[in-house]
N, C-alpha and C positions, 0 to 999 in steps of 0.2 A: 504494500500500500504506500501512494506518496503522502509526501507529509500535507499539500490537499484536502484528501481526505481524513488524514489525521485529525487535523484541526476543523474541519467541517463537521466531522464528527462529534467533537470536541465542546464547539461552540453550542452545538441544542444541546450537551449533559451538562449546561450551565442552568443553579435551583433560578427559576424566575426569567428565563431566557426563552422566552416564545417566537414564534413565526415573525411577528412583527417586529421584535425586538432585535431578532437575529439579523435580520435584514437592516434594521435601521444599523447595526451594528456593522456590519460587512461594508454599510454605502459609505461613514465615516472613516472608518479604520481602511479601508480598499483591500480587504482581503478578510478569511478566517483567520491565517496565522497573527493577521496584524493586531486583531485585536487582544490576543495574549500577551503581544510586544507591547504597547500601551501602557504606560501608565496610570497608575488611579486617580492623578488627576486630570489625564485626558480623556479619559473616559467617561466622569463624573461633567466633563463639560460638552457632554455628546446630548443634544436634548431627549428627553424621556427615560434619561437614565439616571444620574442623580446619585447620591453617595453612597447607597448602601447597595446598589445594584453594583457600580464601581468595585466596592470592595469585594463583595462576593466573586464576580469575574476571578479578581486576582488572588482571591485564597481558596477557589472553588478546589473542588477533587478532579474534574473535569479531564484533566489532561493523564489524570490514572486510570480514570474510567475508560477512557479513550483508548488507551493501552491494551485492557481488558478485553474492550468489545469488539477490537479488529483484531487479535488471535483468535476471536471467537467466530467473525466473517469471515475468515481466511481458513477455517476448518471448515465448515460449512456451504461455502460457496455461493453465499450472503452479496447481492451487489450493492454498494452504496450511492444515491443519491441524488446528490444535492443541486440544488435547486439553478445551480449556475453551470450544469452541465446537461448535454446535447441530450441524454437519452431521458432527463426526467420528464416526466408526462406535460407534454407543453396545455393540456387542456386546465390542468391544475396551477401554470407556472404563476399565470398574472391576474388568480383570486388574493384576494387581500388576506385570508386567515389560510392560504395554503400553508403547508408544512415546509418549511426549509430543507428536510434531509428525510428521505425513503430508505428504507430497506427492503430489497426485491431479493426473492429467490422464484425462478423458474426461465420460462422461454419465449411468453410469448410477448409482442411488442409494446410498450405502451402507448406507444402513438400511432398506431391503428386509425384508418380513413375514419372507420364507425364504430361508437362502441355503444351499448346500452345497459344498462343497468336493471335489475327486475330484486325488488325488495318484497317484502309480508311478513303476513302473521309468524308469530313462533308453532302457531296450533293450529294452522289450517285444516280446513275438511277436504276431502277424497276428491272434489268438484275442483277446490282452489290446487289441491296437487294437479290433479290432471292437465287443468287451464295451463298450469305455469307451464309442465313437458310440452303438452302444446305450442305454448307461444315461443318457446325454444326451438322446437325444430323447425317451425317455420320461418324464424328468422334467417334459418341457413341461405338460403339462395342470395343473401344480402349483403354475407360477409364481414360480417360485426364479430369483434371480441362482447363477451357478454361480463357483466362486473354483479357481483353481488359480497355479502357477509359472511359467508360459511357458519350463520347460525341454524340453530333446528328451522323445522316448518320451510316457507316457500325459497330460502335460499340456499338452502341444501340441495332441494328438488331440482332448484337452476342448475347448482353447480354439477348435480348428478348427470342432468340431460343434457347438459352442454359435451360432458363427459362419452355420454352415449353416443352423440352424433358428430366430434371429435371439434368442435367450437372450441378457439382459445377460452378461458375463462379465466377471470381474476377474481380471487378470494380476497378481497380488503379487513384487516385483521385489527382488533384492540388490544396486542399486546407483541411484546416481541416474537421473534422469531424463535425462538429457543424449544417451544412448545405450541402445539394446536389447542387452541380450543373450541367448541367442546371437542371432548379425546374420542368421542364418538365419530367424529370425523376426520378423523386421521388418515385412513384408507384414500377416502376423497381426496384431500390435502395435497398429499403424497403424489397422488396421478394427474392432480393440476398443474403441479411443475413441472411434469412432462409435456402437457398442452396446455399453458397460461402460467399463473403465478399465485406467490403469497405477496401480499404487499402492507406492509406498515409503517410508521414514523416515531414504534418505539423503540428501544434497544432492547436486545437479546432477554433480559430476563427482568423485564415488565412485564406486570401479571393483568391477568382478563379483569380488572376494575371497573364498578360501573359507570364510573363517571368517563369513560375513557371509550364506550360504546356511540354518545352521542357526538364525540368528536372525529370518530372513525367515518362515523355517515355523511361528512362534509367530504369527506375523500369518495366515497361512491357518487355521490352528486355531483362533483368537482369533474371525474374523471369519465362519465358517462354522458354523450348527445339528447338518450332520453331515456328518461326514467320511468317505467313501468311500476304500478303497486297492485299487487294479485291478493286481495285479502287481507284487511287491516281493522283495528278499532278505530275510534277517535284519537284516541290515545295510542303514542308507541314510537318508536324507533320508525317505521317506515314512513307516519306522519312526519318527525325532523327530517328524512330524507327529502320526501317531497317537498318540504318548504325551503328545507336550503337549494333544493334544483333550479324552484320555481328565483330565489333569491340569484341564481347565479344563470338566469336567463336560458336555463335548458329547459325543454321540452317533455312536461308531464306527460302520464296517461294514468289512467285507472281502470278496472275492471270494475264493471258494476256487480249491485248485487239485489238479493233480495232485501226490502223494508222491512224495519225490525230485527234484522239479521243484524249480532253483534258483529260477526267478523269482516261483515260489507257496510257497516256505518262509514268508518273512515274513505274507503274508495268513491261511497255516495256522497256525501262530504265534500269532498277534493272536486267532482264534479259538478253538482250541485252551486257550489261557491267560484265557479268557471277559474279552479285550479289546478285542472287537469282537462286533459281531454277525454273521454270517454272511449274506452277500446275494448270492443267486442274481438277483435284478433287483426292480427299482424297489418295486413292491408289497413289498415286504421290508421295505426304509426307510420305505414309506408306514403299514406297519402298523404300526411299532415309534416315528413318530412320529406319528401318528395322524392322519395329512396325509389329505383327502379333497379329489378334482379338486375338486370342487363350489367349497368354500373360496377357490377360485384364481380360479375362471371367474364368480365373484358374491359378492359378501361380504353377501346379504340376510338370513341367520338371523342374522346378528352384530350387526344393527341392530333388531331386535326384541326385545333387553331390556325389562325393566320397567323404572321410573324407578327411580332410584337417587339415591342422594346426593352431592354433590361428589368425596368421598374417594374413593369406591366408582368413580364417574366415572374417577377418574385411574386409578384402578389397571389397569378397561377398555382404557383408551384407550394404557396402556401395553401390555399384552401385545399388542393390536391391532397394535400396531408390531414387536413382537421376538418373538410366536406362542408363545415358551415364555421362562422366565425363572428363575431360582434366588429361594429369598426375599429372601436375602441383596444383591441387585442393586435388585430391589424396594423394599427397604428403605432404599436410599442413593438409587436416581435418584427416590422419593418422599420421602424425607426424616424418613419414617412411623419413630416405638420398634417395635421388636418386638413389643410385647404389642399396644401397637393397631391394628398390619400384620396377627397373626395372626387378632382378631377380623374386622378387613374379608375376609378372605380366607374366612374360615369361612362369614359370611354369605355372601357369595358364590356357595359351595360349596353351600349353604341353597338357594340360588336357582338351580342350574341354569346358574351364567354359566361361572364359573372350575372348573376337576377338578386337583388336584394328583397329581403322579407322582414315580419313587423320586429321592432327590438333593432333596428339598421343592426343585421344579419344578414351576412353574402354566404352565398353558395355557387358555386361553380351549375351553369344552365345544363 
């Protein structure tokens, strides 16, 4: 390991050093390692940080931890990271509570053209299992990584049938990598790394805590185009999924249910309150994202552009990669003012390549 990730690693096992922090920390300091080199009282004059954060940085354990925890990736075959490098999931880079540093073990890409997410009940009934293997295989012709929690009920089911019809899938986890939980799904776990991944942002031997459940669901909602909910109360973990989606401008759906039914309050809910879309099956979401098998199974009209210009290049070859985008993300992973983002786009739009939709969201026509 370089010293890089040393120190990237380093900087989140600091007590009180979050996402936001870390970051603010990295943009002063210009670097992880810089901000070990630092002084306490450079650091104390970084704004939002302040004396006692200061001091803990420089007397943290942090940099033994750090030690600790990449013998522990290095046996393992644990990949690290961090937020400033090419492979972390660009769909999560430029949310504002995203995680600074992942821990990945498996194979398959994170930055996949599409990916989706399908969350529920811990208890669903026979109907909402069935629905979810349903709405799994038929995603196939579409070519999506599928993301869910590896807990009991409908995301075991996903990760099962993803399993069955050999769909990358990502298991996003609430603890580190050290252990599966629940250990009932171990089996599972194990055969996702061979077609998808584990993925987290704690270190090796953080335990399943449950405050650390509703922070993992901002990673499924983060990392997924559209989020699916197959079966829910009012209340619950799939509920925060849904609202941080809806918060990060992706693309609900819900499965409706029967009235009265506790296990379809929440899906009726989310619909009901026009915060989801309602999805009887697949074709639902394909229409609402304007997904065509075709797309999945050849990418040959998408290589028949006219020539273009450098700028116009990038912008291509970006959504090429993430299928749909806000301006706003556009405008940071190119680097483009808004006013000369907005004429590339228009021309664009001139030509047949890009169509913008509501949320200024481009997708490639």
């Amino acid at each position: 390991m370089n010293d890089d990730i040393f120190y990237s690693v380093a900087l989140t096992l600091i007590p009180k050093v979050g996402a936001v922090t870390a970051r603010n920390l990295m943009s002063y300091c210009g670097g992880a390692r810089a901000v070990f080199e630092a002084t306490e009282k450079e650091l104390k004059n970084i704004p939002g940080i302040g004396a006692q954060l200061a001091h803990n940085i420089r007397n943290s354990d942090a940099l033994f931890l750090a030690e600790r925890e990449l013998d522990f990736i290095e046996a393992h075959g644990i990949r690290v990271l961090f937020y400033t490098d090419p492979a972390y999931p660009q769909r999560l880079k430029h949310l504002p509570d995203s995680p600074p540093l992942l821990y990945y073990k498996g194979n398959a890409d994170l930055n996949v053209r599409r990916t989706v997410a399908i969350v529920g009940t811990r208890r669903p009934s026979p109907q909402g299992v069935h629905l979810c293997e349903e709405i799994v295989e038929n995603l196939l012709p579409y070519g999506v990584s599928i993301i869910s929690g590896l807990a009991f009920g409908i995301d075991i089911a996903a990760h099962r049938a993803c399993l069955a019809h050999s769909i990358p899938t990502i298991g996003c986890v609430a603890h580190g990598l050290q252990r599966i939980y629940p250990v009932q799904h171990t089996n599972a776990a194990l055969e996702m790394i061979e077609n998808g991944g584990l993925l987290s942002e704690y270190p090796s031997q953080t335990a399943p805590d449950r405050e650390r459940f509703p922070m993992r669901n901002r990673i499924i909602a983060g990392l997924c185009d559209a989020l699916i909910v197959v079966e829910t109360q009012r209340q619950g973990g799939s509920m925060i999924s849904a609202k941080m989606a809806n918060d990060y401008h992706r693309d609900v759906f819900a499965v409706p249910g029967r009235i009265r039914d506790k296990s379809s309050e929440g899906c009726n809910l989310l619909i009901k309150s026009h915060r989801a879309n309602l999805m009887e099956g697949v074709n639902d979401l394909a229409y609402v994202m304007r997904w065509e098998k075709s797309d999945a199974q050849n990418g040959v009209q998408r290589e028949l552009f006219p020539d273009l210009d450098p700028k116009e290049e990038a912008v291509v070859e970006l959504l090429k990669q993430q299928d749909l985008l806000p301006v706003d993300q556009i405008s940071v992973s190119l680097q483009q003012n808004n006013s000369e983002l907005a004429a590339l786009l228009l021309g664009l739009e001139f030509k047949g390549i890009v169509r913008t939709l509501p949320g200024k969201r481009y997708t490639l026509v």
